[in-house]
N, CA, C and O atoms as CSV, one atom per row, in Angstrom:
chain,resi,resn,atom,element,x,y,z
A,1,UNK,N,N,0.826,-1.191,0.000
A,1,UNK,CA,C,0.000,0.000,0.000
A,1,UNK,C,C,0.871,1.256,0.000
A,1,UNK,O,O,0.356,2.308,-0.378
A,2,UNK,N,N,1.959,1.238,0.335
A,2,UNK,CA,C,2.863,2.222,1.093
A,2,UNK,C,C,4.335,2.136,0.019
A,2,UNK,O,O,5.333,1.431,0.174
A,3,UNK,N,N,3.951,3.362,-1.346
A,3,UNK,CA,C,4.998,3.184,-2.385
A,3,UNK,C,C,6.092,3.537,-2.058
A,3,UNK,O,O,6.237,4.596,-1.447
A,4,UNK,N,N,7.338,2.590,-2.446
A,4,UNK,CA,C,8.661,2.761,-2.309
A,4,UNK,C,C,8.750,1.663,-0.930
A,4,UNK,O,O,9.956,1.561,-0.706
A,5,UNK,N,N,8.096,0.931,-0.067
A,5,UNK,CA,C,8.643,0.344,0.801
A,5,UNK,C,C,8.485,-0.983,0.054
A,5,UNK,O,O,7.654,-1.342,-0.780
A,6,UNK,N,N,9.733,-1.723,0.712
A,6,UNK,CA,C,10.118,-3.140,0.170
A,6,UNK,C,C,9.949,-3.878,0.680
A,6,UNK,O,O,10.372,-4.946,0.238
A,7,UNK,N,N,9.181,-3.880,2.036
A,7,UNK,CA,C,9.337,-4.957,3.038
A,7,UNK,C,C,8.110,-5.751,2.135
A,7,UNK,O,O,7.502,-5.339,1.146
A,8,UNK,N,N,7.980,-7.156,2.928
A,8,UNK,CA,C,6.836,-8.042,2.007
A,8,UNK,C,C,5.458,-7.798,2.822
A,8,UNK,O,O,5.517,-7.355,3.969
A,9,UNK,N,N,4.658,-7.990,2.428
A,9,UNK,CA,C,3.396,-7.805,2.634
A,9,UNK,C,C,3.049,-9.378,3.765
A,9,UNK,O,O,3.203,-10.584,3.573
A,10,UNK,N,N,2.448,-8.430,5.123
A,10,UNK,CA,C,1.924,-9.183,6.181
A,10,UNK,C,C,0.896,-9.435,6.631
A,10,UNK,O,O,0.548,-10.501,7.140
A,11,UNK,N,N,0.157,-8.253,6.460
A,11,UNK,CA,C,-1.009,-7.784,6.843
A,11,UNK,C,C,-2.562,-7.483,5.491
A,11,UNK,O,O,-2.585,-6.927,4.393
A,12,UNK,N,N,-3.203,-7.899,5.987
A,12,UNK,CA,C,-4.349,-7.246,4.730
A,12,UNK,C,C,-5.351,-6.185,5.706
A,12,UNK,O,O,-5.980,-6.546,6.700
A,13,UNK,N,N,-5.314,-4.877,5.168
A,13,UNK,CA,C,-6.017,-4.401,5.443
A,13,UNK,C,C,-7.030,-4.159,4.703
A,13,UNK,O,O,-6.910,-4.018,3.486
A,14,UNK,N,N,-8.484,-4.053,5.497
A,14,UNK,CA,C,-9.672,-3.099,4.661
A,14,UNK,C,C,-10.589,-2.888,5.474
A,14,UNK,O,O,-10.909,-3.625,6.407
A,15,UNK,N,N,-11.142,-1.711,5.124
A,15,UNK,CA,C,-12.187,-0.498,5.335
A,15,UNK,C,C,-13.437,-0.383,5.181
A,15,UNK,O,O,-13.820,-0.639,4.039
A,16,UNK,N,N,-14.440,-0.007,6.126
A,16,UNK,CA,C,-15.664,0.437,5.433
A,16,UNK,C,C,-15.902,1.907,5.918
A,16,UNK,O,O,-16.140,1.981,7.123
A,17,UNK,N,N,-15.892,2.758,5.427
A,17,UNK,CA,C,-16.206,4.043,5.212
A,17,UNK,C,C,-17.407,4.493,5.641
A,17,UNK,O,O,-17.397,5.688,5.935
A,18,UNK,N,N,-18.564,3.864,5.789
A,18,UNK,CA,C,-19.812,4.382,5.555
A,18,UNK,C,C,-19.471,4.244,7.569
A,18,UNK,O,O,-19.490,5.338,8.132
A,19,UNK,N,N,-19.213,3.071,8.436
A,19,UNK,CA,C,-19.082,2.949,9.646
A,19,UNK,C,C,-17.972,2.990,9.990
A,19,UNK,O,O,-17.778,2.329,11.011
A,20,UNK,N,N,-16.793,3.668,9.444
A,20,UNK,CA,C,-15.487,4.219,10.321
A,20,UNK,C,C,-14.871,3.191,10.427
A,20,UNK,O,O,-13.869,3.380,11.117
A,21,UNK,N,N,-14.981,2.008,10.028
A,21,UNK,CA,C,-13.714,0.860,11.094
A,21,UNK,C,C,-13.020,0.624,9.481
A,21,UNK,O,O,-13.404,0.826,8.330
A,22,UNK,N,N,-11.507,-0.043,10.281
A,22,UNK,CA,C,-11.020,-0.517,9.470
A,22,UNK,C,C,-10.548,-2.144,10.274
A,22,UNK,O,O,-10.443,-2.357,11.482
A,23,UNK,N,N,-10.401,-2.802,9.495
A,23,UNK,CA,C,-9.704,-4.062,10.242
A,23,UNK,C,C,-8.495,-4.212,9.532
A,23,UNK,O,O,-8.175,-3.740,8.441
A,24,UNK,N,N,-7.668,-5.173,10.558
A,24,UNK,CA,C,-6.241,-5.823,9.991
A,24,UNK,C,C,-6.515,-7.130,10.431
A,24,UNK,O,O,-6.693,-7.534,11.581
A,25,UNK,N,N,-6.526,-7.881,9.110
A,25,UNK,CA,C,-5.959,-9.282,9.100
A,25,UNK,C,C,-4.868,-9.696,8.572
A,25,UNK,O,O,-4.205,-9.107,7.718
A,26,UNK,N,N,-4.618,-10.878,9.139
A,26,UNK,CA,C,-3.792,-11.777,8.772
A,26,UNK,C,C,-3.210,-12.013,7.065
A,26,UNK,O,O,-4.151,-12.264,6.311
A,27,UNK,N,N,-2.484,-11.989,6.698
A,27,UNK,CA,C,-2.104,-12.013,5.264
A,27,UNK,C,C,-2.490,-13.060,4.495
A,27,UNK,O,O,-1.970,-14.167,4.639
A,28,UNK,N,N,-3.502,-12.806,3.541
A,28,UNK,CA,C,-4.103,-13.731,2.862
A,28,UNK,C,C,-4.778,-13.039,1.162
A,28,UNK,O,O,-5.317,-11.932,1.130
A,29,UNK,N,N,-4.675,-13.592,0.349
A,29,UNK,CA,C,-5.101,-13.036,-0.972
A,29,UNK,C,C,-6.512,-13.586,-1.117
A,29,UNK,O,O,-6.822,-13.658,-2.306
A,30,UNK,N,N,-7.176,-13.871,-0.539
A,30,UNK,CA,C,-8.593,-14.112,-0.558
A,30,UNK,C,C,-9.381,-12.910,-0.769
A,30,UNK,O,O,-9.143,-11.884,-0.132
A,31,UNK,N,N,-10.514,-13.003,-1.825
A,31,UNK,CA,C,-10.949,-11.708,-1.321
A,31,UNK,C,C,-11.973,-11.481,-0.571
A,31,UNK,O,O,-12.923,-12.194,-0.247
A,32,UNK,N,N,-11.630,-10.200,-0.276
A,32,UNK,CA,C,-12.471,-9.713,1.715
A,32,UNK,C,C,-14.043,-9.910,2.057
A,32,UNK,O,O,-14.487,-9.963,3.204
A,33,UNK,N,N,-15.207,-10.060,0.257
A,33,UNK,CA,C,-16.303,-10.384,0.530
A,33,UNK,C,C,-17.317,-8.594,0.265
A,33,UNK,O,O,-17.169,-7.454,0.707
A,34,UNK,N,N,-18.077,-9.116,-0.471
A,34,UNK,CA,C,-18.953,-7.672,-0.573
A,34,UNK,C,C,-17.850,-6.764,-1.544
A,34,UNK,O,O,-16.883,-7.180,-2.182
A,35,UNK,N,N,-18.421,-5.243,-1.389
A,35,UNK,CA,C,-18.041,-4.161,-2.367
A,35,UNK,C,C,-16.652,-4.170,-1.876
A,35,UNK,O,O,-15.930,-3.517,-2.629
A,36,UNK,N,N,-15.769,-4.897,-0.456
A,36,UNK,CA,C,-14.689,-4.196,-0.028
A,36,UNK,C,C,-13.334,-4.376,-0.724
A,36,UNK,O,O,-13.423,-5.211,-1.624
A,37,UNK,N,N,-12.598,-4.062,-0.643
A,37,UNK,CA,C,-11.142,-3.919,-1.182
A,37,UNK,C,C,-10.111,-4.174,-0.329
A,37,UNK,O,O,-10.160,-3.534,0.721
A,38,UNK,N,N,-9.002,-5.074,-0.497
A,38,UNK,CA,C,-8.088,-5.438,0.458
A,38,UNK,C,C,-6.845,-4.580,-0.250
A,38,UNK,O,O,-6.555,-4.658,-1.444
A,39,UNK,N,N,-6.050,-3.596,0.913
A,39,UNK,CA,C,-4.659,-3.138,0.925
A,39,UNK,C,C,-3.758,-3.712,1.441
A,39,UNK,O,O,-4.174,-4.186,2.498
A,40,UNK,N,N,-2.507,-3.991,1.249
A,40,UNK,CA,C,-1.746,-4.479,1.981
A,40,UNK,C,C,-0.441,-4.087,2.219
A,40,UNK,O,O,0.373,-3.746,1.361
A,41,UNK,N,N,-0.254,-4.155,3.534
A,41,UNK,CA,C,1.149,-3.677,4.388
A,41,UNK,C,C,2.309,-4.843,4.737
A,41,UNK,O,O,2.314,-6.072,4.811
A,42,UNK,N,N,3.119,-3.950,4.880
A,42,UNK,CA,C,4.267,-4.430,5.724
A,42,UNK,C,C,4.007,-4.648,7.025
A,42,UNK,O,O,3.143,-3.925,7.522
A,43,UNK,N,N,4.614,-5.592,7.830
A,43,UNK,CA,C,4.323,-5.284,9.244
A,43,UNK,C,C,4.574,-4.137,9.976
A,43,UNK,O,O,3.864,-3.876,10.947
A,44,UNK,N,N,5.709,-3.239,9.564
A,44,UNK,CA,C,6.480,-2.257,10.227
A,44,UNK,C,C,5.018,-1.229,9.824
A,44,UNK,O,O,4.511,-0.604,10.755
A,45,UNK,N,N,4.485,-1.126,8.602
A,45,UNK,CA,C,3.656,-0.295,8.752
A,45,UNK,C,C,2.037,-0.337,8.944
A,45,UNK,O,O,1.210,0.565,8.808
A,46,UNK,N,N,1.844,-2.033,9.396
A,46,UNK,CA,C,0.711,-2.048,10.063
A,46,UNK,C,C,0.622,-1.614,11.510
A,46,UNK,O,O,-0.416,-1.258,12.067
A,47,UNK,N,N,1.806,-1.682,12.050
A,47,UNK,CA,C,2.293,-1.375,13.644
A,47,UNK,C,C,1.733,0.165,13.563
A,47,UNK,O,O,0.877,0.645,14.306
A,48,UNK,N,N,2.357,0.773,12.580
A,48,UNK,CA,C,2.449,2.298,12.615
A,48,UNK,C,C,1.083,2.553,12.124
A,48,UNK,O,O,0.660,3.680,12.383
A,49,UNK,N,N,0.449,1.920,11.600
A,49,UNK,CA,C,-1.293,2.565,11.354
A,49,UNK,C,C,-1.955,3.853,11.995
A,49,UNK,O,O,-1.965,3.915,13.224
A,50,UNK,N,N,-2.381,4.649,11.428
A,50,UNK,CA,C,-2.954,5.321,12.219
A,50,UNK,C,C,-4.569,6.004,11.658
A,50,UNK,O,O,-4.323,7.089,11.130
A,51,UNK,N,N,-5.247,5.870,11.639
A,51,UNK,CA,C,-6.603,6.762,11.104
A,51,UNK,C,C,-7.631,7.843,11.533
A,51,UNK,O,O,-7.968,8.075,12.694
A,52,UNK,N,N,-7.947,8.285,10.742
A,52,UNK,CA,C,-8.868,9.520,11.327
A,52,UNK,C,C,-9.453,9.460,12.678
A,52,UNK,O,O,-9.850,8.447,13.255
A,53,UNK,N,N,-9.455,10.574,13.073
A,53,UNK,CA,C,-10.531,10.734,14.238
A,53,UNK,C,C,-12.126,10.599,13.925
A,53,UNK,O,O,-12.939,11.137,13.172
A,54,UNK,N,N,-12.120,9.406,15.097
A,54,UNK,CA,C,-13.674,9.030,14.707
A,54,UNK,C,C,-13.887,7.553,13.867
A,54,UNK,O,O,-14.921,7.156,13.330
A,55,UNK,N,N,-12.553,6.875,13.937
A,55,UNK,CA,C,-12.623,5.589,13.444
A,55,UNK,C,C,-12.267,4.676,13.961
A,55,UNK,O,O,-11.285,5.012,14.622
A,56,UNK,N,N,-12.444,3.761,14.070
A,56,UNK,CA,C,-11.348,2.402,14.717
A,56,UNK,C,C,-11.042,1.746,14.133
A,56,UNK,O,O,-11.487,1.667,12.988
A,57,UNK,N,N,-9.867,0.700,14.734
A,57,UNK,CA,C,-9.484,-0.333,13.722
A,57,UNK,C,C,-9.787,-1.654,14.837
A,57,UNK,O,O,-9.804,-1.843,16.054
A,58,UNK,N,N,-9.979,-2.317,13.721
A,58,UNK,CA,C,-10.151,-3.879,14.946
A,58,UNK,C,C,-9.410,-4.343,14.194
A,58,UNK,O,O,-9.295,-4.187,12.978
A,59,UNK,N,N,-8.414,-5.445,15.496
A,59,UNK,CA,C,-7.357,-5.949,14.819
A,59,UNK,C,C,-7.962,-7.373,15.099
A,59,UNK,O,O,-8.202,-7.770,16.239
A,60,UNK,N,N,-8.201,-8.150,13.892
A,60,UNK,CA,C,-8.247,-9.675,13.796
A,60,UNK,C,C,-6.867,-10.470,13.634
A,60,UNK,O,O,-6.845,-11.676,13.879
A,61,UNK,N,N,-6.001,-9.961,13.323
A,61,UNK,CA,C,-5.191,-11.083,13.630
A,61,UNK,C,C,-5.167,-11.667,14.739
A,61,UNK,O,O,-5.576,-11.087,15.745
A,62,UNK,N,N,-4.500,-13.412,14.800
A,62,UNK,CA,C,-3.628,-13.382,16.565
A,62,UNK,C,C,-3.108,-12.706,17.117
A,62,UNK,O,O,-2.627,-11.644,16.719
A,63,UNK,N,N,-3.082,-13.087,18.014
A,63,UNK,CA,C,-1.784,-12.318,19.161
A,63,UNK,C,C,-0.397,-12.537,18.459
A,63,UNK,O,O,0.170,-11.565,17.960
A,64,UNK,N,N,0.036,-13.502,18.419
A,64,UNK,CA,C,1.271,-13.615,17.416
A,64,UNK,C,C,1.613,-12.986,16.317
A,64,UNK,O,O,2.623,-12.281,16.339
A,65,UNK,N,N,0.742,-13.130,14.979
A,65,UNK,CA,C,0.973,-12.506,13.863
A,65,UNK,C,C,0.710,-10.983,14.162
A,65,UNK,O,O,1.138,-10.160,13.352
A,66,UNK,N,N,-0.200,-10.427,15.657
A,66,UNK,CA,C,-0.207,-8.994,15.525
A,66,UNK,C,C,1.172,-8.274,16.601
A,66,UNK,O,O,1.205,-7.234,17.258
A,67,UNK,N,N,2.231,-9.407,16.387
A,67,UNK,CA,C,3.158,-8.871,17.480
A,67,UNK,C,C,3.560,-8.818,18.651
A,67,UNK,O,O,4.503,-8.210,19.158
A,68,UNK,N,N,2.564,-9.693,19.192
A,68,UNK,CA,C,2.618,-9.921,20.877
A,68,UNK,C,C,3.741,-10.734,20.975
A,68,UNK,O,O,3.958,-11.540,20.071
A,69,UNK,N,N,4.330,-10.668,21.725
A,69,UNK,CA,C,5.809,-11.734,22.158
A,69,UNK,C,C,5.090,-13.235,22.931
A,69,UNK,O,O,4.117,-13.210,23.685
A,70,UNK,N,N,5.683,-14.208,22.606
A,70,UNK,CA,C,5.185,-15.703,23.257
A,70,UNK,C,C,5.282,-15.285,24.761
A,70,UNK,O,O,5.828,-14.273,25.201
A,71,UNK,N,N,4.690,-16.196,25.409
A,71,UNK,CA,C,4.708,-16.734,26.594
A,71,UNK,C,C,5.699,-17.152,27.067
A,71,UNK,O,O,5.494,-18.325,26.755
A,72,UNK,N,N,6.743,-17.184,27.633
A,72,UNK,CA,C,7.604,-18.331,28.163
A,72,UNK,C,C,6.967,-19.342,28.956
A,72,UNK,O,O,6.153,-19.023,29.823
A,73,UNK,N,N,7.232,-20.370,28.759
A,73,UNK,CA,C,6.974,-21.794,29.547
A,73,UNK,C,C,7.544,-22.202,30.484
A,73,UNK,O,O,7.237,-23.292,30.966
């Protein structure tokens, strides 16, 4: 989504506009279902996301793929 960066694509993002949210999933070329459109990021710049005031993002990934560090055992 983000021209000139090289990192590989981790994340799929997409949007609905009409209700403010955006989600991040998991990296997958499926497509998202209905009128929507999938973008896709790097991890470094799904971390850094940021959107308008007045929107949210729900993050569907895991805990893992969204960066959380394991558990130790």
């Amino acid at each position: 989504m983000r021209p000139g960066c090289a990192g590989p694509a981790a994340v799929r993002l997409v949007f609905d506009a009409v209700d403010r949210e955006v989600w991040l999933d998991e990296f997958t070329d499926e497509p998202p279902g209905s009128s929507m459109q999938a973008q896709f990021l790097c991890s470094l710049h799904a971390a850094r996301l940021g959107v308008p005031i007045g929107w949210s993002v729900v993050d569907r990934r895991t805990p893992l793929a969204a960066g959380a560090q394991p558990t130790p055992v």
